[in-house]
FILO-93146 format. One record per atom (N, C-alpha, C, O, CB): x, y, z; residue in three letters. Coordinates in steps of 0.1 Angstrom, whole numbers, plus 2048, in hexadecimal, padded with zeros to 3 digits. Glycine has a CB too. Layout:
BEGIN
XYZAla...
This chain:
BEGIN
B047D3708UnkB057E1703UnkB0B7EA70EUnkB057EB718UnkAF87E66FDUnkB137EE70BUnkB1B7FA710UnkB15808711UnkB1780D706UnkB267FB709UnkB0E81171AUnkB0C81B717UnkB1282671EUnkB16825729UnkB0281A717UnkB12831717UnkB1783E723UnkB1084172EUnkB0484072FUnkB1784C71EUnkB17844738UnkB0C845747UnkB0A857745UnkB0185D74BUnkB1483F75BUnkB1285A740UnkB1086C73DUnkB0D871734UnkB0486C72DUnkB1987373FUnkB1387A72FUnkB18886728UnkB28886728UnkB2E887732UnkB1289472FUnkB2E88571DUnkB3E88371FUnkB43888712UnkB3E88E709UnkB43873722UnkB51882715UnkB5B884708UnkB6487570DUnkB6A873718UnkB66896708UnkB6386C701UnkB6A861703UnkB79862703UnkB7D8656F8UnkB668586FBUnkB8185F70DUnkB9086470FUnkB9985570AUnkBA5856709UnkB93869722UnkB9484B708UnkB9B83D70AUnkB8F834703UnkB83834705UnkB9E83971CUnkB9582C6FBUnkB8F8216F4UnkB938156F6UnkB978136EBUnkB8E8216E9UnkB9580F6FBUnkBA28006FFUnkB977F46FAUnkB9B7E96FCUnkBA97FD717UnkB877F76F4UnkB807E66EDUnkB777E26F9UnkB6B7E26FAUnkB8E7D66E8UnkB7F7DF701UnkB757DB70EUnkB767E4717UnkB727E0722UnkB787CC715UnkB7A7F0718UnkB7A7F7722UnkB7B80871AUnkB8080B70FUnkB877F172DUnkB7780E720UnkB7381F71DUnkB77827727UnkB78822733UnkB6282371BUnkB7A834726UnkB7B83F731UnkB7484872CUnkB71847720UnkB8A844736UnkB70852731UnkB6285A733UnkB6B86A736UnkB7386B73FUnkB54853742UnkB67870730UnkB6887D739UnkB5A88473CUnkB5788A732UnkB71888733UnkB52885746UnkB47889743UnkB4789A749UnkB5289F74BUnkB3C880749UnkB3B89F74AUnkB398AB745UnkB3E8B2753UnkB448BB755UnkB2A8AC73FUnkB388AA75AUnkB3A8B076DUnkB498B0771UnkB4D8B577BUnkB338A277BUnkB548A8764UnkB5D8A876BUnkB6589B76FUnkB7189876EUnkB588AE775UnkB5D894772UnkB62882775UnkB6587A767UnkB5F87975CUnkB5487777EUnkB7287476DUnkB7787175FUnkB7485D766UnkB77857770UnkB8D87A759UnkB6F85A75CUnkB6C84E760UnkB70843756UnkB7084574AUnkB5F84D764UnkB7283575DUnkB77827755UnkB6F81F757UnkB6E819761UnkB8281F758UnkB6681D74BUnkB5E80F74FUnkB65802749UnkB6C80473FUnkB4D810747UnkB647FA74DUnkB6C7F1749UnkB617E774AUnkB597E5754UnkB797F0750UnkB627DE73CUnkB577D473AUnkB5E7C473DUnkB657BF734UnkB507D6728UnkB5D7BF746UnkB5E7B274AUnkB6B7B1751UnkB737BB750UnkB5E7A973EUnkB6E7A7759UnkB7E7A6761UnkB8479C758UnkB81792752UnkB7F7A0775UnkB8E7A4759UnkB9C79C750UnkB9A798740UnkBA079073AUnkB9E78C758UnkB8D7A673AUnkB8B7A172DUnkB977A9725UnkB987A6719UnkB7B7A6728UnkB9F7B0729UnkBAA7B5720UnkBAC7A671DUnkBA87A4711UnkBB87C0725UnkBAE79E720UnkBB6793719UnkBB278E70EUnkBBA787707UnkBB778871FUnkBA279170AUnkB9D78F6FBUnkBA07966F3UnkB9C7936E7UnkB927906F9UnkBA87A36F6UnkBAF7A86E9UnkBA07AD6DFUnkB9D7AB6D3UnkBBA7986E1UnkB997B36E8UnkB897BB6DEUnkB867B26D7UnkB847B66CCUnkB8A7C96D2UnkB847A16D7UnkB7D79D6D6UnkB6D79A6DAUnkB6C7986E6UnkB837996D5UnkB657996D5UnkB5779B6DBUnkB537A86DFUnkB497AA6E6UnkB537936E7UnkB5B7B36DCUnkB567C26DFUnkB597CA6CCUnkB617C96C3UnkB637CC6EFUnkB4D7D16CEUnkB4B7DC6C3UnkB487EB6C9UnkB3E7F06CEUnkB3F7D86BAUnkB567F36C5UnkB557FD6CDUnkB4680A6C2UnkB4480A6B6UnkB6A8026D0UnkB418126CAUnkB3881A6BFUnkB388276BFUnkB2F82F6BCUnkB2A8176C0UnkB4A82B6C5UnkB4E8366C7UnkB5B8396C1UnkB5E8336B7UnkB4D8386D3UnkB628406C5UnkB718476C6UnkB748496CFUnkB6E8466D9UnkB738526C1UnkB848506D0UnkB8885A6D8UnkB868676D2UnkB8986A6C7UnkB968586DCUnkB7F8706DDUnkB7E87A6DBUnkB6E87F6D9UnkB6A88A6DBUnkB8687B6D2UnkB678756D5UnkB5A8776D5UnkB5387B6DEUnkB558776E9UnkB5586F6D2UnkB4A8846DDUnkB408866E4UnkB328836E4UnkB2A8846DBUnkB3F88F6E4UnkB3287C6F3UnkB228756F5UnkB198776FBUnkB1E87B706UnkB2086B6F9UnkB0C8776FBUnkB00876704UnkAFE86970DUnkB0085E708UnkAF38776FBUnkAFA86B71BUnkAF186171FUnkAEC85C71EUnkAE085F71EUnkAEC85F722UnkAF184C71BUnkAE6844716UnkAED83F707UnkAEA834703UnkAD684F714UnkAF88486FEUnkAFC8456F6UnkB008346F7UnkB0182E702UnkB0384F6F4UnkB0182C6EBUnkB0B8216E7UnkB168226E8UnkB1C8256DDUnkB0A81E6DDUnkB1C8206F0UnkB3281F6EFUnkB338166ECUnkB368176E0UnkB3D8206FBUnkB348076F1UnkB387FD6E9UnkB2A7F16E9UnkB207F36F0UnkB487F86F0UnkB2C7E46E1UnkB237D86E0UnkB297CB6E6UnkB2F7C56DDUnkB207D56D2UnkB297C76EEUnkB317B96F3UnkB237AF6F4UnkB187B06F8UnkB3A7BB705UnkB2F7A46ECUnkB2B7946F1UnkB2878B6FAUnkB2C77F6FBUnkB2F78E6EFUnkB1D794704UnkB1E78D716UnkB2077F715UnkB2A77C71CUnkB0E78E720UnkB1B77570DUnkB1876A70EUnkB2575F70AUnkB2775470DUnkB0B76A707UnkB2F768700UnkB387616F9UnkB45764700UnkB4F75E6FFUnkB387646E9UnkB4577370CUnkB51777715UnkB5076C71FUnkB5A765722UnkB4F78771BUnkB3F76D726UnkB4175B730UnkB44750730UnkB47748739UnkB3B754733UnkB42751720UnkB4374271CUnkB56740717UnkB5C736712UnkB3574070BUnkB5B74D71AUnkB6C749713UnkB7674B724UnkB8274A725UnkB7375A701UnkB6974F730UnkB6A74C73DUnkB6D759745UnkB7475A750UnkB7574073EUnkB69760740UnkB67770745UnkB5F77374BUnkB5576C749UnkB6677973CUnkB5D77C754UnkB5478675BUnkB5078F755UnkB5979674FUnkB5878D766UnkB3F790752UnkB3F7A274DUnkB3C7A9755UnkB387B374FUnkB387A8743UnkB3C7AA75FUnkB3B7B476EUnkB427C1767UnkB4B7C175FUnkB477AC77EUnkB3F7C976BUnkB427D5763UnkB427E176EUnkB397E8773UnkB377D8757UnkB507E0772UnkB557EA777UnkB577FB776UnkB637FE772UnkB5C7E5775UnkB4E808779UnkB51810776UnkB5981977EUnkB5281B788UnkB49814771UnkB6581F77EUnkB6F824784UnkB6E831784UnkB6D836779UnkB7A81F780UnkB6F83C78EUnkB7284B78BUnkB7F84A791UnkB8284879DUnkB67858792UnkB8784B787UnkB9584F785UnkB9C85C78AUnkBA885D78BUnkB9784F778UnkB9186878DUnkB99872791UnkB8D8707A0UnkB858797A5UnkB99883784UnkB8D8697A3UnkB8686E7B5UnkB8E86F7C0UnkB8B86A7CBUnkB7C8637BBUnkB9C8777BEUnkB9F87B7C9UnkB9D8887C6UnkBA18917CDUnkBAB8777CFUnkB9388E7B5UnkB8F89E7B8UnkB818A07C0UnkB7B8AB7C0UnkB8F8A57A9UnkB7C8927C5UnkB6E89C7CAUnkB738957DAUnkB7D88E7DCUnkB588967C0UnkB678997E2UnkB6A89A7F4UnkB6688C7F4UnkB6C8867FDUnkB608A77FFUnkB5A8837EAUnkB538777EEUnkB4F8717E1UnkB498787D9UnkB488797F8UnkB518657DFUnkB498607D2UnkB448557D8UnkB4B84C7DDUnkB5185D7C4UnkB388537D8UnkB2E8497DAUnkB2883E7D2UnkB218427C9UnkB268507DDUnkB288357D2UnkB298297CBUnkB1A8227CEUnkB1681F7DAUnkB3881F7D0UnkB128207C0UnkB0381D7C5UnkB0480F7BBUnkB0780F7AFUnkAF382A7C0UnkB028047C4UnkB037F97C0UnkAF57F07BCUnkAEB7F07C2UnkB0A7F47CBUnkAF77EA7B2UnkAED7E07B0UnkAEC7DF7A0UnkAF67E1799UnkADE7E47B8UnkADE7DB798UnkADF7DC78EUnkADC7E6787UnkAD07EA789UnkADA7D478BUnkAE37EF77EUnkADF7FC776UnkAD87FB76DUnkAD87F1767UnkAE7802772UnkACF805769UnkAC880375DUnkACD815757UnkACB82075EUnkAB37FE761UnkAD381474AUnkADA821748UnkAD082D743UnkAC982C739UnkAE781F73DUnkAD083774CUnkACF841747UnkAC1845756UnkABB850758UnkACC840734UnkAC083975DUnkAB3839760UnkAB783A76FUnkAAD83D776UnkAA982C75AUnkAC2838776UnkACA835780UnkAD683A782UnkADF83877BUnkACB82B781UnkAD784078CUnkAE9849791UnkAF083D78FUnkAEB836787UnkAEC8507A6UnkAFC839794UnkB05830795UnkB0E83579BUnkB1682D79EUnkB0A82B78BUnkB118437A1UnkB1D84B7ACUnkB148587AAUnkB0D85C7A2UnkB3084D7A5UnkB1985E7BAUnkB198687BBUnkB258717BEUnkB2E86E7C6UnkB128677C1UnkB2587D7B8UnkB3587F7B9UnkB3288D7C3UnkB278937C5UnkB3F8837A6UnkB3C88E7C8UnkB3589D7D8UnkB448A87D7UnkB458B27DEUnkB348947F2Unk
């Protein structure tokens, strides 16, 4: 399960991957697995739009962890701030997230 790490407006829907505009400003790309564009949104159910607006914590999309490994994918899940050459520092807090309950960046 895919969730929002903010408060946003979804700018991009691409199935396995989302962009975020959130509220602070950071426009962000999470992107669910490496090299899953090649499944063509197979094993993803998106539970949004473009344009929508979400809460923290909301559902954005549903993926098939088990059936993306198994077709030889990564779901390592990449989240990108796309506009960080607007803040002075973005800080990157690594490990396992649990959403809504844990930072994942700090933006300065």
């Amino acid at each position: 399960r895919g969730l929002a790490p903010c408060d946003a407006e979804v700018t991009a829907l691409l199935g396995h991957a989302i962009g975020l505009l959130c509220e602070n400003g950071a426009e962000l790309l999470v992107h669910i697995g490496i090299d899953t564009v090649e499944l063509n949104g197979q094993h993803y159910k998106s539970h949004v739009s473009e344009g929508d607006k979400v809460s923290a914590g909301d559902l954005l999309i549903e993926f098939d962890k088990k059936a993306i490994e198994k077709a030889g994918y990564k779901t390592i899940t990449p989240v990108i701030v796309t506009n960080s050459d607007d803040y002075a520092d973005v800080e990157a807090l690594f490990g396992d997230v649990k959403p809504c309950n844990t930072r994942i960046l700090t933006l300065k």
